[in-house]
Backbone as JSON Lines, residues from 0, in Angstrom:
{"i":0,"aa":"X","n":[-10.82,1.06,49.27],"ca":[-9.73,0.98,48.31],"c":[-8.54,0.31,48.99]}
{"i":1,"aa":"X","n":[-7.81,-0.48,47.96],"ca":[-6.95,-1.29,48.92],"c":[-5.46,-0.44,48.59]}
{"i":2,"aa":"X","n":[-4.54,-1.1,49.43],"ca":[-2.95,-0.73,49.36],"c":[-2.16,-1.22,47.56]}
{"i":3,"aa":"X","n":[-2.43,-0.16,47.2],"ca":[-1.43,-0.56,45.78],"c":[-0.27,1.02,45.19]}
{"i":4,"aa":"X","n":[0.52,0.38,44.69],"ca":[1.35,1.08,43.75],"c":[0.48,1.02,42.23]}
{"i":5,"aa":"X","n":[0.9,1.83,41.53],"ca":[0.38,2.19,40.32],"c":[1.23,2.98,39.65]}
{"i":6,"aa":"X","n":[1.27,3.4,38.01],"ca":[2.61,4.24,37.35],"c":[1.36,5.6,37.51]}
{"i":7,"aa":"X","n":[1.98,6.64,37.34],"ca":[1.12,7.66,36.64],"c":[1.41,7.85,35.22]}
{"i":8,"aa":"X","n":[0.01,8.44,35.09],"ca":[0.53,8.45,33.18],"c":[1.48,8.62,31.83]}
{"i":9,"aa":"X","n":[2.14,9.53,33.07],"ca":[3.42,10.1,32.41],"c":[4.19,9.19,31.99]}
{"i":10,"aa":"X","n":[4.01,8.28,32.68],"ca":[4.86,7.16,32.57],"c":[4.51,5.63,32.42]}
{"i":11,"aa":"X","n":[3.53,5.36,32.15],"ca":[2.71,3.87,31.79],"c":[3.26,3.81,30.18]}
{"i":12,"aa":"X","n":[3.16,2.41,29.88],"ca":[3.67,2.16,28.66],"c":[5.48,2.24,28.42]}
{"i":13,"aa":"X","n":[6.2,2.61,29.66],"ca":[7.22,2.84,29.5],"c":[8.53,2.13,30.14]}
{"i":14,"aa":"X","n":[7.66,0.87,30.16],"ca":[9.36,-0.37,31.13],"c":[9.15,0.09,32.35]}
{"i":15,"aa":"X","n":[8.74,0.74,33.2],"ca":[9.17,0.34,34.49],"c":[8.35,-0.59,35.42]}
{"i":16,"aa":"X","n":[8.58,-1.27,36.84],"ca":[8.32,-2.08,37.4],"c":[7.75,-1.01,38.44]}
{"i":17,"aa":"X","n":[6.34,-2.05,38.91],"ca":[5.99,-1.59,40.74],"c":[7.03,-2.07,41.45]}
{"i":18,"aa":"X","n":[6.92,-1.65,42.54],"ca":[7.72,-1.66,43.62],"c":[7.51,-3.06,44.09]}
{"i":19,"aa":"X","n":[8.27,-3.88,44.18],"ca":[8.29,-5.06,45.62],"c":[9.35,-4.8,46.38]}
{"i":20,"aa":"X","n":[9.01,-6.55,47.15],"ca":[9.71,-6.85,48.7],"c":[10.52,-7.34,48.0]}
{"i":21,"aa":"X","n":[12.04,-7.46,48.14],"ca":[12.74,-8.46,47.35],"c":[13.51,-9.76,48.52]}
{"i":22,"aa":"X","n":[12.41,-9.35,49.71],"ca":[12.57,-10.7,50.53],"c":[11.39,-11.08,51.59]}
{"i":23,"aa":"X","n":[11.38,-12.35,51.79],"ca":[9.95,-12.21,52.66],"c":[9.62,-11.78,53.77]}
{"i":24,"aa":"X","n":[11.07,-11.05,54.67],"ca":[11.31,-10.64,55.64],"c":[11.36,-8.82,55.45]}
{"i":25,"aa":"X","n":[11.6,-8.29,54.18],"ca":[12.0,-7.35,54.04],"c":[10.33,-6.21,54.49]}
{"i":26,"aa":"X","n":[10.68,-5.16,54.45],"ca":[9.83,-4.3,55.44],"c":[9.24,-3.54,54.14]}
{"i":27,"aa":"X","n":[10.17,-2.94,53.39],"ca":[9.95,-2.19,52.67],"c":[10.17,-2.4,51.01]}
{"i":28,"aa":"X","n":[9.37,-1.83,50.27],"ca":[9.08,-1.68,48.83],"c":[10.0,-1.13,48.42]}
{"i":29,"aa":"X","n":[10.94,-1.65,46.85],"ca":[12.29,-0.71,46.45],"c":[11.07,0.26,45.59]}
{"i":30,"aa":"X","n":[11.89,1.3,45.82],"ca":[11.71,2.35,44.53],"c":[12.66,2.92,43.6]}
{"i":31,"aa":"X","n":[12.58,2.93,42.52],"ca":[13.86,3.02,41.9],"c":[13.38,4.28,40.65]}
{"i":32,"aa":"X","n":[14.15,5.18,40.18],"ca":[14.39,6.5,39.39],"c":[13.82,5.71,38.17]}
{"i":33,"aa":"X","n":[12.44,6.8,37.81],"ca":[12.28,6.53,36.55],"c":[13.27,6.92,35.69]}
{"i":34,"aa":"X","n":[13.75,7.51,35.77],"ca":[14.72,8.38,34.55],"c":[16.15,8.83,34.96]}
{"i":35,"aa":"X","n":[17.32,9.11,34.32],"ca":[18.5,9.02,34.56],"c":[18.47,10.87,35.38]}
{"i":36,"aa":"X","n":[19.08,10.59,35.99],"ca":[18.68,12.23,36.76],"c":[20.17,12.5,37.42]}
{"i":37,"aa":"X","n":[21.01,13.69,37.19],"ca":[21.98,14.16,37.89],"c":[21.95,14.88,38.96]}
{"i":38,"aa":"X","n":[22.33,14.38,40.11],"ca":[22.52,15.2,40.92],"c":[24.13,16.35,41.31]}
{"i":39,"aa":"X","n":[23.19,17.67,41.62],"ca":[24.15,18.77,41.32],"c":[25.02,18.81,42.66]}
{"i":40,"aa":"X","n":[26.09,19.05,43.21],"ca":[26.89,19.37,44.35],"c":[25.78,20.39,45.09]}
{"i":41,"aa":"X","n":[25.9,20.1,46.62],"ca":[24.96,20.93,47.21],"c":[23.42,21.5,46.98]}
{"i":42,"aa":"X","n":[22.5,20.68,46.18],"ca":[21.57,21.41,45.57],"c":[20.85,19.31,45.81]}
{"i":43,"aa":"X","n":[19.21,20.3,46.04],"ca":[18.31,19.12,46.29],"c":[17.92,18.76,44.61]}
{"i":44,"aa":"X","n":[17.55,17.5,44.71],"ca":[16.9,17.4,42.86],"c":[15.9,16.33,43.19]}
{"i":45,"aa":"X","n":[14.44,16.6,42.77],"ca":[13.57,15.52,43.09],"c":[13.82,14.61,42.14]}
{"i":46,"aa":"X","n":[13.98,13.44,42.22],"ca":[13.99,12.22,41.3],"c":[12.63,11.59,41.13]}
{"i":47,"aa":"X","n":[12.08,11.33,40.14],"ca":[11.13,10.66,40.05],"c":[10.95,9.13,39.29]}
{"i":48,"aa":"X","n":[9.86,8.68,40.18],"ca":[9.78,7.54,40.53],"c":[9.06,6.78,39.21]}
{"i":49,"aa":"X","n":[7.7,7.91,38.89],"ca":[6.84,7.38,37.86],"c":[6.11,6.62,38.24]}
{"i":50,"aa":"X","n":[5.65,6.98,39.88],"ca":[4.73,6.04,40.58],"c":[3.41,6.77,41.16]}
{"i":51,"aa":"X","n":[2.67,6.61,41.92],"ca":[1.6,6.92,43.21],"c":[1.41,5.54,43.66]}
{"i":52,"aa":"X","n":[0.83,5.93,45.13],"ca":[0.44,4.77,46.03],"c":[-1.18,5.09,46.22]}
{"i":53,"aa":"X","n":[-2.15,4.16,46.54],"ca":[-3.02,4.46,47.15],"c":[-2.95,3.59,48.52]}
{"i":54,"aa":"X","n":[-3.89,4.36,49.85],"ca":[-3.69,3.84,50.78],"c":[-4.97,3.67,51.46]}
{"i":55,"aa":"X","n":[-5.05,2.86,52.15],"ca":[-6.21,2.96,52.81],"c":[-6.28,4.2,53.93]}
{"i":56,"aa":"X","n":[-7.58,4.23,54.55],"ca":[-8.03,5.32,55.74],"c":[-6.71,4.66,56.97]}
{"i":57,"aa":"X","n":[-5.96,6.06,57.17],"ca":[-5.44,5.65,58.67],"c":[-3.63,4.91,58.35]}
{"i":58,"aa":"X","n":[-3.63,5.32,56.99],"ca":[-1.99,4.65,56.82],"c":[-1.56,5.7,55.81]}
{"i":59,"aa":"X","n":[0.25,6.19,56.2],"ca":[1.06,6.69,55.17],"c":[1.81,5.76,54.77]}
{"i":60,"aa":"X","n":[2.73,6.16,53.47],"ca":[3.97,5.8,53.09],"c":[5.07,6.48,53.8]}
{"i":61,"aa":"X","n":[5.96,5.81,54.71],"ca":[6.8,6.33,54.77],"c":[8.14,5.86,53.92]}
{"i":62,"aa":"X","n":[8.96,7.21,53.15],"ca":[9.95,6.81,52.31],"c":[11.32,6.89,52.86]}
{"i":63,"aa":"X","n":[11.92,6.07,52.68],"ca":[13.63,5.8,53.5],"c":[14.64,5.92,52.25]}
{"i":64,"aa":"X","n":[15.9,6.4,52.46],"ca":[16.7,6.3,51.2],"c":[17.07,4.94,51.85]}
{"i":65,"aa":"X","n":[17.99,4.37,50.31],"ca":[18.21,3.36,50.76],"c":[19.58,2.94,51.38]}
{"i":66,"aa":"X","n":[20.24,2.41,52.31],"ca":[21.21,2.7,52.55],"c":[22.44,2.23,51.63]}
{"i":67,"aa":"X","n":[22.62,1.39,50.52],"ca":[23.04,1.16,49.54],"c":[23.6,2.69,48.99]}
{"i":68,"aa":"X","n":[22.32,3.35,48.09],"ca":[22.4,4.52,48.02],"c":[23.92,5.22,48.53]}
{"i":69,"aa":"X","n":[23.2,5.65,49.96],"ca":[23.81,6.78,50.9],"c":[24.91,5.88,51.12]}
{"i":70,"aa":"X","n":[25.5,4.33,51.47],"ca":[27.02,4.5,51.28],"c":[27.85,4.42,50.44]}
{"i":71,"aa":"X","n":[27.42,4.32,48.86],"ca":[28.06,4.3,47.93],"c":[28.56,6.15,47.47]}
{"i":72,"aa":"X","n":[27.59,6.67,47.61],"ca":[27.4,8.29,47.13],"c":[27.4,9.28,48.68]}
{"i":73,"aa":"X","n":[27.77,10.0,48.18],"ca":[27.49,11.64,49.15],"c":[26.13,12.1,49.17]}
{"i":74,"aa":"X","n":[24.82,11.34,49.23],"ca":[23.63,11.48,49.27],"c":[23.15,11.14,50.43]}
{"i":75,"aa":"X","n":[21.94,11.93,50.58],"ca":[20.84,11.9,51.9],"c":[19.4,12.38,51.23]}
{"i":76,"aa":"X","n":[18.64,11.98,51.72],"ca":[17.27,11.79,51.93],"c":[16.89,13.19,52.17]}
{"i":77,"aa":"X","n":[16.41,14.47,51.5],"ca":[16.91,15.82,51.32],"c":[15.92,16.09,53.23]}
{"i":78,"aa":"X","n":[14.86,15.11,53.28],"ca":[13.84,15.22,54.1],"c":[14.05,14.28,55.38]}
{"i":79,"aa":"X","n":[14.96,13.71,55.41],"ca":[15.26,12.89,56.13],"c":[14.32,11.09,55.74]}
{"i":80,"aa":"X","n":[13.36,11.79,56.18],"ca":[12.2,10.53,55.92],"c":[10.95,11.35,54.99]}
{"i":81,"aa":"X","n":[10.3,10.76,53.9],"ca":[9.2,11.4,53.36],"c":[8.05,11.0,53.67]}
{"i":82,"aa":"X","n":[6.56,11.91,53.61],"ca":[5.53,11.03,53.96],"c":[4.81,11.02,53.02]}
{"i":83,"aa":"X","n":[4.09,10.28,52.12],"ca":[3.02,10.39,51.3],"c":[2.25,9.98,52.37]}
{"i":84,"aa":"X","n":[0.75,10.88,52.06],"ca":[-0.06,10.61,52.52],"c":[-1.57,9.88,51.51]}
{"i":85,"aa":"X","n":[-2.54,9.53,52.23],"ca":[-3.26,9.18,51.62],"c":[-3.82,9.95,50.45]}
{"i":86,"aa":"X","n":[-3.97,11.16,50.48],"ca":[-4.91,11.91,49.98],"c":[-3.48,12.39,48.72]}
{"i":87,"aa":"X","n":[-2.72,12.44,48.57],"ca":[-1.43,12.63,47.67],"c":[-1.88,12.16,46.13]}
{"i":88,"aa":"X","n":[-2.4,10.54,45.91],"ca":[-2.42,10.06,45.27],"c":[-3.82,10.56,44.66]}
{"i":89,"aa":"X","n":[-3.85,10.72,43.0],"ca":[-4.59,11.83,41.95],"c":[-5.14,12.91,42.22]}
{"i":90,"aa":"X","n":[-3.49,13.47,42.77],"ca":[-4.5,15.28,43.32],"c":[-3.9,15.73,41.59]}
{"i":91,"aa":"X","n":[-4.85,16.89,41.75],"ca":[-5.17,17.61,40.17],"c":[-3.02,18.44,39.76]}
{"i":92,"aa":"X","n":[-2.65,18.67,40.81],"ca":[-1.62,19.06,40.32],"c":[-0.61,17.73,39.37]}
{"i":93,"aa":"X","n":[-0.2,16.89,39.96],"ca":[0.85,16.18,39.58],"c":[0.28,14.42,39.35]}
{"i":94,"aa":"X","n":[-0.97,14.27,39.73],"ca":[-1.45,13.06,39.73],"c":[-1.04,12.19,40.64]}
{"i":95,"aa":"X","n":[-0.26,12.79,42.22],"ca":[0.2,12.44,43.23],"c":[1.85,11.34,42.88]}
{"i":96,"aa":"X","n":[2.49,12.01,41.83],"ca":[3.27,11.27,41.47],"c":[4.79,11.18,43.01]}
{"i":97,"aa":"X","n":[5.16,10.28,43.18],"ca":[6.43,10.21,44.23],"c":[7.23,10.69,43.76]}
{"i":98,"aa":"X","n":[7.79,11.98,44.21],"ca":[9.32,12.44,43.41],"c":[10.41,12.27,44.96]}
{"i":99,"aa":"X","n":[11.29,11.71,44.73],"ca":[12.14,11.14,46.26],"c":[13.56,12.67,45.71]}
{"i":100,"aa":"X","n":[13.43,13.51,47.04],"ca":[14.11,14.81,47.33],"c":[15.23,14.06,47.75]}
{"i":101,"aa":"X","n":[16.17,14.04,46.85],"ca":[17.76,13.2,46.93],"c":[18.6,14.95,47.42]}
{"i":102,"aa":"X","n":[20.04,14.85,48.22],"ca":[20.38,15.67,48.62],"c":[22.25,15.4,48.25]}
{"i":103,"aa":"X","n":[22.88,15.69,47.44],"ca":[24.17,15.61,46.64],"c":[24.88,16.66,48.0]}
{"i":104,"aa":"X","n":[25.33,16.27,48.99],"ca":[25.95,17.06,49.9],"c":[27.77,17.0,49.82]}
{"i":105,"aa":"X","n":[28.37,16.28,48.18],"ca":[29.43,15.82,47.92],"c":[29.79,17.13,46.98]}
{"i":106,"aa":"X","n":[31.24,17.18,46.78],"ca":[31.84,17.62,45.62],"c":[31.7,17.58,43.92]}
{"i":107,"aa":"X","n":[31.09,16.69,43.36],"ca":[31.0,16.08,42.13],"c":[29.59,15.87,42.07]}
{"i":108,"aa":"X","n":[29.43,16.01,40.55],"ca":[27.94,15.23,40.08],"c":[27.67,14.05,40.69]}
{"i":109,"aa":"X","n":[26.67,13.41,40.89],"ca":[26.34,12.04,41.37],"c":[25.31,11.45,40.45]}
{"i":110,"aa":"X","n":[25.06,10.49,39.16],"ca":[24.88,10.08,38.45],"c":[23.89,8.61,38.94]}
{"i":111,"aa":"X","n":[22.21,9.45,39.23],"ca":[21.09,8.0,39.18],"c":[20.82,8.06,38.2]}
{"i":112,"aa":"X","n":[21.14,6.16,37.66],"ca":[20.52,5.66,36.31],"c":[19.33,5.17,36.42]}
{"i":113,"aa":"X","n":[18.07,5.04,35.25],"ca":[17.07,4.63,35.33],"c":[16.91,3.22,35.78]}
{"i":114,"aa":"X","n":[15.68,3.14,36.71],"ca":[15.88,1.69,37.45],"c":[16.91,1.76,38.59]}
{"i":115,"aa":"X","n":[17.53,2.31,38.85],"ca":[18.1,2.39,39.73],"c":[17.28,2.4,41.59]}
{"i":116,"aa":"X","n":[17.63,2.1,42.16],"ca":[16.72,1.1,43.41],"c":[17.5,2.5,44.46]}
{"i":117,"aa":"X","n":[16.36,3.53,44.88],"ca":[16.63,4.95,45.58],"c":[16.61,4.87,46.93]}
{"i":118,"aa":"X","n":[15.48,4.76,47.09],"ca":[14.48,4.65,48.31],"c":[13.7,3.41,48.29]}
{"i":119,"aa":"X","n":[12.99,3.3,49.79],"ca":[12.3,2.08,50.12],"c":[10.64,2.75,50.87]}
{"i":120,"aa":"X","n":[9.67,1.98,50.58],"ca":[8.87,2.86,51.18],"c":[8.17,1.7,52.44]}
{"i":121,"aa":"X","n":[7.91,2.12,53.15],"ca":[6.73,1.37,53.97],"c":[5.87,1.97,54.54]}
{"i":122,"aa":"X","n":[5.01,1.37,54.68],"ca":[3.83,1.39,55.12],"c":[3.44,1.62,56.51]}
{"i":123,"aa":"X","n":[2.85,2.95,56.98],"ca":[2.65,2.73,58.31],"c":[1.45,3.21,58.6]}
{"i":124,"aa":"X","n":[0.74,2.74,59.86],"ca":[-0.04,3.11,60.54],"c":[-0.21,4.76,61.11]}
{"i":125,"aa":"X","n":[-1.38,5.37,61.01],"ca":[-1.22,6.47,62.57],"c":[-2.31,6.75,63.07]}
{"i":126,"aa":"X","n":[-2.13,7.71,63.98],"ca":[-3.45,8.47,64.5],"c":[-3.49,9.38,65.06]}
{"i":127,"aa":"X","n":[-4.78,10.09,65.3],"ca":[-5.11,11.07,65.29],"c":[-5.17,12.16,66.8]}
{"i":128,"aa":"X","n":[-5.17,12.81,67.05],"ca":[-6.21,13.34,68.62],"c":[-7.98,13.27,68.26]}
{"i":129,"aa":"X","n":[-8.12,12.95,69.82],"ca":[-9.46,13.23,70.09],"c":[-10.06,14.57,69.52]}
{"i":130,"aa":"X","n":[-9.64,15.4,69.23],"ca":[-9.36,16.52,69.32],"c":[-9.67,16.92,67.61]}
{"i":131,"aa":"X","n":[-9.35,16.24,67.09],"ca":[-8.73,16.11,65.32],"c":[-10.04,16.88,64.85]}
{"i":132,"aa":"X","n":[-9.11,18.0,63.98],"ca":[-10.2,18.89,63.11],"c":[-9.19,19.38,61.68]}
{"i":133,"aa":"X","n":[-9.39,18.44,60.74],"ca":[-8.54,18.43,59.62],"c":[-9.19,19.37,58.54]}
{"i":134,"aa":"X","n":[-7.87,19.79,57.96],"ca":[-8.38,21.17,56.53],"c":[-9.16,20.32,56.27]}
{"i":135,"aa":"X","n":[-9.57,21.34,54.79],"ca":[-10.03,21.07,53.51],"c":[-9.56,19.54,52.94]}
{"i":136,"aa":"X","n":[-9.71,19.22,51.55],"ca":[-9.42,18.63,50.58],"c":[-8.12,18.9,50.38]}
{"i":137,"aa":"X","n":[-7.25,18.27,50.17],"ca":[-5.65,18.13,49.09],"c":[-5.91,18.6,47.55]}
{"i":138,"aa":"X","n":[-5.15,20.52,47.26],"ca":[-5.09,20.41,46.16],"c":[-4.24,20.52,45.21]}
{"i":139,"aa":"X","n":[-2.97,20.02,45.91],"ca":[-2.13,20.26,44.85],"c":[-1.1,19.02,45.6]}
{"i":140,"aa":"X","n":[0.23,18.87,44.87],"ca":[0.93,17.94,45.1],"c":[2.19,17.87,45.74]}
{"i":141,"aa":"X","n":[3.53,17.77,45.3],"ca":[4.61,17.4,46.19],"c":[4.66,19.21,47.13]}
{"i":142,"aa":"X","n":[4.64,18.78,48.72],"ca":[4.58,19.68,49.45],"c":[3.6,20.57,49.36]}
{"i":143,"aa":"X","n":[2.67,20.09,49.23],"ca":[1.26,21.01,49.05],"c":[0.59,21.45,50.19]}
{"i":144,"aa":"X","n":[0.99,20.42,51.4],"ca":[0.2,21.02,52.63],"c":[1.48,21.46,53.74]}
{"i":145,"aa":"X","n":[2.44,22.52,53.07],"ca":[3.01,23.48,53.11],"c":[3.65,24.15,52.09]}
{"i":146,"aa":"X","n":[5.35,24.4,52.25],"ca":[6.11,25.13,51.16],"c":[5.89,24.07,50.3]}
{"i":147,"aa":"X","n":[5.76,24.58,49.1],"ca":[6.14,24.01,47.39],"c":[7.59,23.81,47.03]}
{"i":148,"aa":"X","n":[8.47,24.52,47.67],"ca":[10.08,24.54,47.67],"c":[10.7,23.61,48.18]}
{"i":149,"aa":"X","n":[11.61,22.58,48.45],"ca":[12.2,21.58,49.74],"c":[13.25,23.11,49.52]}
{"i":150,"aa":"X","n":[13.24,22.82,51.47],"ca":[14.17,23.81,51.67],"c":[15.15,22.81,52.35]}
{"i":151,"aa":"X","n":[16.63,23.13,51.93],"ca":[17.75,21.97,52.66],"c":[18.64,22.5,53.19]}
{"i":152,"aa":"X","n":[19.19,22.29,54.53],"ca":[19.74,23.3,55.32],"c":[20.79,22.02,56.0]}
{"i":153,"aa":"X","n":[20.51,20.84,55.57],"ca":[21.33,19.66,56.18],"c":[20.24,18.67,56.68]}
{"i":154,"aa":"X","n":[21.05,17.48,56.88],"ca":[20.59,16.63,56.92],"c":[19.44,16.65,58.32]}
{"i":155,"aa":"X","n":[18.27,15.36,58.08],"ca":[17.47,15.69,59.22],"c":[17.74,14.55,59.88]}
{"i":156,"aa":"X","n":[16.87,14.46,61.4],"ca":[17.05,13.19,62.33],"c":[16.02,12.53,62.06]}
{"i":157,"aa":"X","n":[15.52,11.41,61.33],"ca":[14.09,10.35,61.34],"c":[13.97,9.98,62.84]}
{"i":158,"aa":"X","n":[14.97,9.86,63.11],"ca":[14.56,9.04,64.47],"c":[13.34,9.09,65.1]}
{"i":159,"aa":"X","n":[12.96,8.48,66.0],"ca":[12.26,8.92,66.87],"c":[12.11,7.51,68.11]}
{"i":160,"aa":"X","n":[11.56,8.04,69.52],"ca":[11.81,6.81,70.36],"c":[11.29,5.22,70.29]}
{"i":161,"aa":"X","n":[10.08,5.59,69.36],"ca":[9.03,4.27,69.02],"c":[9.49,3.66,67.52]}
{"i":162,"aa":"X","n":[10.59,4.39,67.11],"ca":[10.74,3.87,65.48],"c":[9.45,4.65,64.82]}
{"i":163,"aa":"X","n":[10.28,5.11,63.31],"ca":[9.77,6.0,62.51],"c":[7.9,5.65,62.54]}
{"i":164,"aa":"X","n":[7.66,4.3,62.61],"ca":[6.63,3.95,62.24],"c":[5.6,4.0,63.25]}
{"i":165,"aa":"X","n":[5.86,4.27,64.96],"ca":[5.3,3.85,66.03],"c":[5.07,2.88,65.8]}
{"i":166,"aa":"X","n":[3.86,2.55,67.1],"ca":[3.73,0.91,67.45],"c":[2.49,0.64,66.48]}
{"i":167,"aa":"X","n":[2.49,-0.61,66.9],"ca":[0.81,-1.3,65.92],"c":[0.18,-1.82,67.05]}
């Protein structure tokens, strides 16, 4: 199966666009709010996208807010960085739909309009240990292979020394 975006049902038939590059240099895919969604002062709100990815064996999505976004508004990335994983896309709960955990850490409502360009996703590589002895099957959806809740306690660090994505 190859690397694609796709709507989920909820939302086919309904104006929105897949994700592109909007340069030939650019890294990452916009994603933008299916639907007009308020965000509350201090309180996480998943926004949804009205998307899934499928991926091949051996690659996530990783999702970035976008920095547009975060310097116009009092918003953060509730997760710092998100991962869809392969197995995300048509699990029986949600149809592996992307909901991007926006984080309103401001005073005032913060107002995403539909189409609005959130997050960016890319594509990365990983791997495993020698060692690797993975659950079951994926059966349910956003945060399924832990809490069901985003818990937000402040902002997180993506960083890391190799870049979010490691090497290739």
């Amino acid at each position: 199966m190859g690397r694609r975006f796709e709507l989920v049902s909820a939302y086919r038939g309904r104006g929105l666009e897949l994700p592109r590059r909007h340069t030939r240099g650019s890294a990452g895919y916009d994603l933008a709010a299916a639907e007009d969604t308020v965000l509350v002062p201090g309180q996480v709100t998943l926004v949804p996208t009205g998307l899934k990815v499928y991926l091949p064996p051996g690659e996530f999505l990783a999702v970035y807010a976008r920095s547009s976004l975060v310097r116009k508004n009092p918003v953060l990335l509730a997760n710092g960085v998100g991962v869809i994983d392969a197995d995300y896309a048509d699990n029986p709960e949600n149809e592996g739909h992307i909901m991007v955990p926006l984080w309103n850490y401001g005073q005032v409502p913060v107002v995403i309009a539909r189409g609005e360009r959130i997050a960016q996703g890319i594509f990365c590589p990983y791997q495993t240990t020698e060692d690797d002895l993975p659950g079951g099957e994926r059966q349910g959806g956003f945060g399924s292979t832990g809490s069901h809740e985003p818990q937000v306690h402040g902002p997180s660090d993506p960083g890391t020394p190799e870049g979010a994505c490691g090497k290739r």
